[in-house]
N, C-alpha and C positions, 0 to 999 in steps of 0.2 A: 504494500500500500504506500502510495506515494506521502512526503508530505502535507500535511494540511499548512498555509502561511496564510494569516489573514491579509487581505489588501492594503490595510492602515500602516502593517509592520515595514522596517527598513533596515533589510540583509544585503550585506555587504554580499558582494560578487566576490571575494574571498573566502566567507564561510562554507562550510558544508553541513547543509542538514540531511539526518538520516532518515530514509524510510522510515515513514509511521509518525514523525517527530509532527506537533503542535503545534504553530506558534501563533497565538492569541492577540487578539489589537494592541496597536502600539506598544509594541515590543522593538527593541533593536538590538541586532546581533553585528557588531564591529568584527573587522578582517580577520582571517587567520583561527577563525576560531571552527568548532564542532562542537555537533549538538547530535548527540544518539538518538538511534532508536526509540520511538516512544516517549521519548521526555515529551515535557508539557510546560510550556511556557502558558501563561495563562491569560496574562494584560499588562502591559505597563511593563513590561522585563527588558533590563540593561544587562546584556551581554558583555564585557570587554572585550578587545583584541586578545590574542594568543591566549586564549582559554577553550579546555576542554573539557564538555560534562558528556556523562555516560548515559544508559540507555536505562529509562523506567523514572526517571526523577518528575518531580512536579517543585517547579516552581512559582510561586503568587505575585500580584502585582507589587510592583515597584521595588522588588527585590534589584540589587544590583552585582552580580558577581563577575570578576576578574579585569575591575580598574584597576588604576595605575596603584604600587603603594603609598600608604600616608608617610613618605619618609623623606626629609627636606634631600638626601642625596640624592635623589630617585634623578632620573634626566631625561626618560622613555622607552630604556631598555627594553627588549621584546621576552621579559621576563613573560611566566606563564603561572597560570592556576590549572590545577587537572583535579576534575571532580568526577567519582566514579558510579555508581548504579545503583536504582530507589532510595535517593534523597529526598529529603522533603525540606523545602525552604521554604516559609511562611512569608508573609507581609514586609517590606522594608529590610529584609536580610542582607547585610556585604560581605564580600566575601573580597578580599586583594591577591594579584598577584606578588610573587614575590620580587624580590631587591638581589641586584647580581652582587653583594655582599654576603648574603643568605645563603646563597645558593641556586638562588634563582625561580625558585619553584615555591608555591604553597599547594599542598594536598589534603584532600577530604575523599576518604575510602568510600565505604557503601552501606546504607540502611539510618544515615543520619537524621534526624530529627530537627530543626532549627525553627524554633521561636520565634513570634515578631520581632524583628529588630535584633535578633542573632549575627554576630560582628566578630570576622573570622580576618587576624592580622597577616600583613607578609612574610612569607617563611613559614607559617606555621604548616602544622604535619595535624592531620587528625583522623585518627583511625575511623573504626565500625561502631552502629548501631549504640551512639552517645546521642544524647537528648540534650537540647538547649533549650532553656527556658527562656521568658521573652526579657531581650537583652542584656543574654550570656555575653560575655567580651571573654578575646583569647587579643592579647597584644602578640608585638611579631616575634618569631622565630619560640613559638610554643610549641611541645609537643604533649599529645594528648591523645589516650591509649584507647583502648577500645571498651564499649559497653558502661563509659561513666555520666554523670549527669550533673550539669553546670547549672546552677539555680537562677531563676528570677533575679537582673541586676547583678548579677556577681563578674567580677572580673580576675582574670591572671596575668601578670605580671609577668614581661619580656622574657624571654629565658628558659622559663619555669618550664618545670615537667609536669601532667598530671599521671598516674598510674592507674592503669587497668581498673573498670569496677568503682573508682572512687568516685562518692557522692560528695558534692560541695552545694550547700544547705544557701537559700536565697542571700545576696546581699551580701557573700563572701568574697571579703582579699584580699588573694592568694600570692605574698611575694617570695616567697619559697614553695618547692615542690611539694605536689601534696599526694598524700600516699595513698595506693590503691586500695581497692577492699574496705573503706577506711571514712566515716563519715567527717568533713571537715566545714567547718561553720567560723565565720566571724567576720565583722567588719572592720575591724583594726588590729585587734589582740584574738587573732586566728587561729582555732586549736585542731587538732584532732579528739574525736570524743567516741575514740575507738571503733569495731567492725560494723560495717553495715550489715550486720545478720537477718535481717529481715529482708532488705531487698534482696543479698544473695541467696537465701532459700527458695523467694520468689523464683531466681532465675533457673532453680534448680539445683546448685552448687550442690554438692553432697556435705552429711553433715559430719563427717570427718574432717572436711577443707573448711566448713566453717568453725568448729570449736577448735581446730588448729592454727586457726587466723587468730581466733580469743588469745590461744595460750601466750604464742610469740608478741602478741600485744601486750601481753601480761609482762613476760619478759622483757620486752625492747623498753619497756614504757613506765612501767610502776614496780620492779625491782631493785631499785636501785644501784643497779649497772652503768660503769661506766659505758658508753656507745660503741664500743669494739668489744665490750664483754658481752653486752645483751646480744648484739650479733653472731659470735660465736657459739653460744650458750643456744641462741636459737636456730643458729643452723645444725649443733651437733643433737639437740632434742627433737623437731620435726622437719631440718631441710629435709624428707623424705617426700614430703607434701612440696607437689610442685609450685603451689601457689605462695607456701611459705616462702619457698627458694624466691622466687620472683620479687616478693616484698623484701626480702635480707639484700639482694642485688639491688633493689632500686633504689635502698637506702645507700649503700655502700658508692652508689654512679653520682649521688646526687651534690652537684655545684654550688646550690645556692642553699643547701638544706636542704630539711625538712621543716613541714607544719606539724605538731607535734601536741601530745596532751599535757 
């Protein structure tokens, strides 16, 4: 099935749209760019140059993905955004490309979720099937794992990592990394307030990776161990549990910190 293009939209003669794809009144897709299979642009959708989304997405009017970044060095490098399959972008969503400082690139995997006014920076990296609440912020050169969920008004702070799973509670911010598995809340003085056992059951987690996410929380956190004791201590008691392993590595990689209880 060919394209659907409403007559009102304005695609550059550079673009390629795929089979099946959408695109709904005034809309505009700038050069160099693709648009997959079945996506859906809706109304009102800015395209950047050099940006590529995947096949199944929908996104809402006046979202805007793959402008230039907000970064005073920027100059118009044919930096890129590459978004990949059944995303969902809401109302007012940005999304930048990246800064040839960066790397050049910002990515958004598949199965994302994004909130009105979901604000995704240059550089950043954003894995699968994370939920943005309306006017989650990720500033640039974030990375941020798969399956976590960015609250109402909460922002993260340049740099930062977020870990697998981790819930960050509305109106938190994040200027160190915050740990996966791991519920983190606050507006200034921003803690961790240990496992999100409830959502991970939800997801299915088994209940051996959840009370051994407890334990090593127990340990890392309210033992009082020094920070390479608790580590070790909790990798020789359940690194067995691969998600413990994960959480003792991500502590261990982390730059800026952690957010912590």
């Amino acid at each position: 099935m060919a394209a659907e293009i409403h007559a009102s939209s304005v695609i550059s003669p550079d673009a390629q749209i795929a089979d099946g794809a959408i695109i709904g009144p005034f809309c505009v897709v700038e050069g160099n760019s693709k648009i997959g299979a079945r996506t859906i642009l809706r109304s009102h959708v800015v395209i950047g140059p050099h940006t590529e989304i995947g096949e199944d997405n929908e996104i809402y009017p006046h979202a805007t993905l793959g402008m230039g970044p907000q970064d005073l060095k920027f100059k118009g490098a044919p930096t890129r955004l590459v978004v990949g399959n059944r995303n969902v972008f809401r109302e007012g969503c940005t999304m930048h490309r990246g800064t040839e400082g960066g790397g050049g690139i910002t990515t958004i995997a598949d199965e994302n979720f994004f909130m009105t006014a979901a604000h995704v920076a240059h550089d950043c990296h954003v894995g699968s099937r994370n939920i943005f609440a309306n006017s989650g912020t990720l500033a640039g050169h974030v990375e941020l794992g798969d399956g976590c969920t960015v609250g109402a008004f909460s922002a993260v702070h340049q740099f930062c990592r977020v870990g697998d799973h981790a819930f960050m509670g509305g109106f938190t911010v994040a200027t160190q990394d915050v740990l996966p598995f791991m519920k983190t809340v606050g507006a200034r003085d921003t803690k961790s307030y240990g496992v999100n056992a409830i959502g991970l059951r939800r997801k299915g987690f088994p209940e051996e990776v959840v009370s051994g996410l407890m334990k090593a929380h127990r340990i890392l956190f309210h033992s009082g161990l020094l920070k390479e004791e608790g580590l070790k201590r909790a990798e020789e008691e359940l690194g067995h549990i691969a998600e413990v392993a994960y959480l003792i590595r991500f502590i261990r990689e982390a730059k800026r910190g952690v957010h912590r209880g």
